[in-house]
C-alpha positions in Angstrom: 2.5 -26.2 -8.4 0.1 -25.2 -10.7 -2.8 -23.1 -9.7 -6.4 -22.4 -10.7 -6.8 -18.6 -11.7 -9.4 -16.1 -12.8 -8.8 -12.7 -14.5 -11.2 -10.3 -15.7 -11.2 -7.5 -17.5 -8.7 -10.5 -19.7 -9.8 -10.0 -23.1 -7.5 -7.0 -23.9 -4.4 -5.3 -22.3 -2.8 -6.2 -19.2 -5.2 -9.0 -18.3 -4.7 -10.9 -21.9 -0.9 -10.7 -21.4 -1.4 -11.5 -18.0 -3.7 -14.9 -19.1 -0.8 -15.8 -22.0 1.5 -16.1 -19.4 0.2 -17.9 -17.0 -1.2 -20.4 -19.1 2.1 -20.7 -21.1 3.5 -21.4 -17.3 1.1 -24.1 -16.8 -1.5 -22.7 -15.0 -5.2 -23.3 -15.1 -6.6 -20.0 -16.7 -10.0 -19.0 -16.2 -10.8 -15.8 -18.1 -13.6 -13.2 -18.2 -14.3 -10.5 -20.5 -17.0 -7.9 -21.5 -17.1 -8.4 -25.0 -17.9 -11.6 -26.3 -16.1 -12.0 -29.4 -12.8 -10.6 -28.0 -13.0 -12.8 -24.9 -13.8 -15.8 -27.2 -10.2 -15.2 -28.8 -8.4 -14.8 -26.2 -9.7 -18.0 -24.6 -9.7 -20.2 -28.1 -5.9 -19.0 -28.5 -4.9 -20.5 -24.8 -7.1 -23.6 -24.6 -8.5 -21.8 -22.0 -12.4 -21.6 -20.3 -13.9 -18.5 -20.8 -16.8 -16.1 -19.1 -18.7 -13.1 -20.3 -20.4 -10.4 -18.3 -20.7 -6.9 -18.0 -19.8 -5.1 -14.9 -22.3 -2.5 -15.4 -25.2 -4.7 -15.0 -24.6 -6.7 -11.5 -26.7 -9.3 -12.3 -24.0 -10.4 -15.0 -21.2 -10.5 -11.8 -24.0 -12.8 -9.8 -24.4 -15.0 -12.4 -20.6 -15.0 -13.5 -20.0 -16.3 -9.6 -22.7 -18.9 -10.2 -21.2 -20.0 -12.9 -17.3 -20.1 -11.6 -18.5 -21.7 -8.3 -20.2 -24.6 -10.6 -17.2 -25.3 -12.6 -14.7 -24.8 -9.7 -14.4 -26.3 -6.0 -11.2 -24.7 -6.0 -9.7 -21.0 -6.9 -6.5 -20.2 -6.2 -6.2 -16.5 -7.4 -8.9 -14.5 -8.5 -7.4 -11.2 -10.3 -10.0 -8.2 -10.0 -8.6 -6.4 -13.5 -11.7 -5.1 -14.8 -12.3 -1.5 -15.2 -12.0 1.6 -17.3 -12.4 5.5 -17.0 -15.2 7.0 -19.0 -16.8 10.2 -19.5 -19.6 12.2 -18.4 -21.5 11.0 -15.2 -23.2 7.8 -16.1 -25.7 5.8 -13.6 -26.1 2.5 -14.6 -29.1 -0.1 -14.2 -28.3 -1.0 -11.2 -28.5 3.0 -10.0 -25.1 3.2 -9.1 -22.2 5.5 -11.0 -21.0 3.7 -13.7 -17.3 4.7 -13.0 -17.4 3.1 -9.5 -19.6 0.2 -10.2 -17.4 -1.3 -12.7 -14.1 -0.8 -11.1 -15.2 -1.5 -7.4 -18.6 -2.2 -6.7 -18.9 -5.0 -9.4 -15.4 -6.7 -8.6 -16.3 -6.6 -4.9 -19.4 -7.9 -5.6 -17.5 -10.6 -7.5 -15.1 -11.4 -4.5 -18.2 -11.7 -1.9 -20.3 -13.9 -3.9 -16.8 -16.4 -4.4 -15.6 -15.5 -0.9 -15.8 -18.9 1.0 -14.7 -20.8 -2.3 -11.3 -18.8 -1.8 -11.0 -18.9 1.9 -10.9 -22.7 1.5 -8.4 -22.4 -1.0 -6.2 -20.4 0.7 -6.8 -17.8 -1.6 -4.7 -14.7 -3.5 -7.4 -11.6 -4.9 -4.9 -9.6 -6.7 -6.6 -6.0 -7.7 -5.3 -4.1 -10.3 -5.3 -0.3 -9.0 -3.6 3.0 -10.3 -1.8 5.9 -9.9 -4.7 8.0 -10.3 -5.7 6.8 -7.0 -3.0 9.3 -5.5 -3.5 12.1 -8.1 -7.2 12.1 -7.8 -8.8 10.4 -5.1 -10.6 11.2 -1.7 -13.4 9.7 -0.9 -16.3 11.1 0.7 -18.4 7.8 2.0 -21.6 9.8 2.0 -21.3 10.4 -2.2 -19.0 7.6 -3.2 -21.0 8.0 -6.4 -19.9 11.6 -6.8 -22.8 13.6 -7.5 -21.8 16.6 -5.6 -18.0 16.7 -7.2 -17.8 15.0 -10.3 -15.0 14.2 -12.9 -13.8 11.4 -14.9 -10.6 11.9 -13.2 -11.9 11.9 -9.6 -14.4 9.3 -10.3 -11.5 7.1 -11.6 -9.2 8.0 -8.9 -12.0 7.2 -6.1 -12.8 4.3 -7.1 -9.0 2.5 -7.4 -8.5 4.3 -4.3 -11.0 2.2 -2.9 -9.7 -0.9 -4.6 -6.6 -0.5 -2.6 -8.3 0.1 0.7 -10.7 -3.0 -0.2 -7.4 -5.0 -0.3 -6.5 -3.8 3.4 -10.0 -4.6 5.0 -10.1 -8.4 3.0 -6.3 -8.7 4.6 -7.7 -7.6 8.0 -11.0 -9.1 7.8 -9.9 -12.7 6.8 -6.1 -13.2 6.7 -6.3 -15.1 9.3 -8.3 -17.3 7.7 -5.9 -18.1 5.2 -7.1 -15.5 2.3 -3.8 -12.7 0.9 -4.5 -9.6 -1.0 -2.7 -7.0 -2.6 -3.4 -4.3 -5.3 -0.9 -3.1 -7.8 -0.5 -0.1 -10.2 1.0 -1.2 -13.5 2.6 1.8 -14.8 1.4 3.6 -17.7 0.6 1.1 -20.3 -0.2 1.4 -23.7 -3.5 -0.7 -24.0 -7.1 0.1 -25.1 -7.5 2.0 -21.8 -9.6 5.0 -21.7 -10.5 5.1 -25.3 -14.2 5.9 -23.8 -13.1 8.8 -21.3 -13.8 12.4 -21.7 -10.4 13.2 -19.6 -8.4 15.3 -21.5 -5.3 14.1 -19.0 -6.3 10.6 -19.7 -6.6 10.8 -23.5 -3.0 12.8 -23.5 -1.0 9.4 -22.1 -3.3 6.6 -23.4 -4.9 8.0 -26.6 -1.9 9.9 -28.0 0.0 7.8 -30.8 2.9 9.6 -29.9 2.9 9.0 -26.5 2.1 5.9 -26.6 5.5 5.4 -28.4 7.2 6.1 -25.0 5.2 4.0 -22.6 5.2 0.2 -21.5 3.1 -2.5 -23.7 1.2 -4.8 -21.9 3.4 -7.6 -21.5 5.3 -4.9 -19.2 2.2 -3.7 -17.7 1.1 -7.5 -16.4 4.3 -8.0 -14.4 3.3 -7.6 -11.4 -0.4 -9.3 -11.8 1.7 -12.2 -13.3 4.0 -12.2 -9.8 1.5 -11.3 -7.0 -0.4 -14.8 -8.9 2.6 -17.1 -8.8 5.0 -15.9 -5.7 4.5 -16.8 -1.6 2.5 -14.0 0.2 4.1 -13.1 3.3 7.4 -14.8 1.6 8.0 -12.6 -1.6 5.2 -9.7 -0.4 3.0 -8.4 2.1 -0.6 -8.9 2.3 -2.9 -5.9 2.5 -0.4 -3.9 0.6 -0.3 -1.8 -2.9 2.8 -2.3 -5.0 4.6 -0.4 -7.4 7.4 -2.4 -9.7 7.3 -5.2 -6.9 7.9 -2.8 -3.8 5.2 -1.3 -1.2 4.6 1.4 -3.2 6.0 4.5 -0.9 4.3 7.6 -2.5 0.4 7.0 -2.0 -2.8 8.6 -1.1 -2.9 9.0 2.9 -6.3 7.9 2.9 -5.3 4.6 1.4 -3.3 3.8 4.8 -6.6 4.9 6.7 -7.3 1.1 8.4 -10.8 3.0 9.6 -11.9 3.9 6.4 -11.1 0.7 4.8 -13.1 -0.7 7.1 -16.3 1.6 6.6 -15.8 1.5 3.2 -16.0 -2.1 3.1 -19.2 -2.4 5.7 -20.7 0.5 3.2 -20.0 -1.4 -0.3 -21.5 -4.5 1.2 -24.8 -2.8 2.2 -25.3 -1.7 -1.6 -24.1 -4.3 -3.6 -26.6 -6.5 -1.5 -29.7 -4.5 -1.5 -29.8 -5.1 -5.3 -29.4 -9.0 -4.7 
């Protein structure tokens, strides 16, 4: 049955193949992208509606909601794919680190401000996470916005850290009410990713033509986005988990199994994405 779904971060990399292929399967695509003119392709080569907003500015993610929840009674999977690692510590307008606002701040912002819309539709929110979540991460919930210890690499790790343990308080909080979740890491994939980052890790596997040579293109990379959209939750996988090549991913960060944190972390992001509203 075909389905209703949006995708952000879907004007480049895993999120376009993602988009190409679910729309090439019949499904309803929505896609949303920072830049305008790339975003514009992408949706004018499906057939496709498209939205435009920058995750560093949270006023774009409120109106982007007001705008999906116009055009759309009903969303079956909303794909939080936006993100990036950059460089040097960066707040952004809305005060916040820009490293954590635009890979989990903004796309929980996104998720809350669409949340009844998807708990009527039974929804899926599919979050696209990393391995750096394990290399990198710990979270401190007192300095989420690292200004004590920070790195591009920890920032980056922190914050898809905290994509995955968003994933197990939405499964706790409101599985019950129909809604799934799961986050995935793609693999290493040779997109646009990190082209902004000061990491000299990062730059060695993304940036390096020679490298790049070795690791998976997108289409590769949007495997599992493209099956956590279209398979049976609690059939073909288990909500509230993180996946790596379609299995519970076994090697992780032990505080992304922390059901606690999840939870704080959840109560805390909600408190300051919703003092700027």
């Amino acid at each position: 049955m075909p389905k209703t779904i949006v995708i952000t971060g879907a004007s480049d990399g895993i999120g376009a193949a993602g988009a190409r292929r679910l729309s090439a399967d019949g499904h309803t695509v929505v896609v949303v992208g920072r830049s305008p003119e790339k975003t514009a392709a992408i949706a004018a080569e499906l057939g496709v509606e498209s939205h435009v907003a920058d995750f560093t500015r949270l006023d774009d993610v409120r109106e982007l909601a007001g705008r999906l929840r116009s055009r759309h009674q009903r969303i079956d999977v909303l794909v939080n794919n936006a993100g990036g690692v950059f460089g040097d510590r960066t707040p952004t307008a809305d005060g916040f680190e820009k490293t954590l606002q635009v890979n989990h701040l903004a796309p929980f912002l996104l998720t809350d401000l669409l949340l009844d819309v998807l708990i009527s539709s039974r929804a899926t929110i599919v979050a696209t996470s990393s391995i750096a979540a394990r290399l990198y991460g710990h979270l401190d919930l007192d300095d989420l916005g690292n200004a004590r210890r920070y790195s591009a690499n920890k920032a980056y790790g922190d914050a898809k850290l905290a994509n995955i343990l968003t994933t197990r308080a939405l499964h706790d909080r409101f599985h019950g009410d129909g809604l799934a979740a799961a986050a995935f890491h793609p693999g290493v994939v040779a997109t646009g990713f990190a082209s902004d980052t000061t990491s000299t890790a990062m730059k060695l596997v993304y940036a390096n033509p020679l490298a790049r040579r070795f690791i998976a293109g997108p289409d590769r990379g949007a495997d599992q986005l493209v099956w956590l959209s279209t398979s049976a939750p609690g059939t073909d996988w288990r909500s509230g988990e993180y996946y790596e090549k379609r299995s519970v991913a076994s090697r992780v960060n032990p505080q992304s199994r922390d059901d606690d944190l999840a939870r704080r972390l959840f109560d805390v992001s909600s408190d300051l994405v919703r003092a700027g509203s």
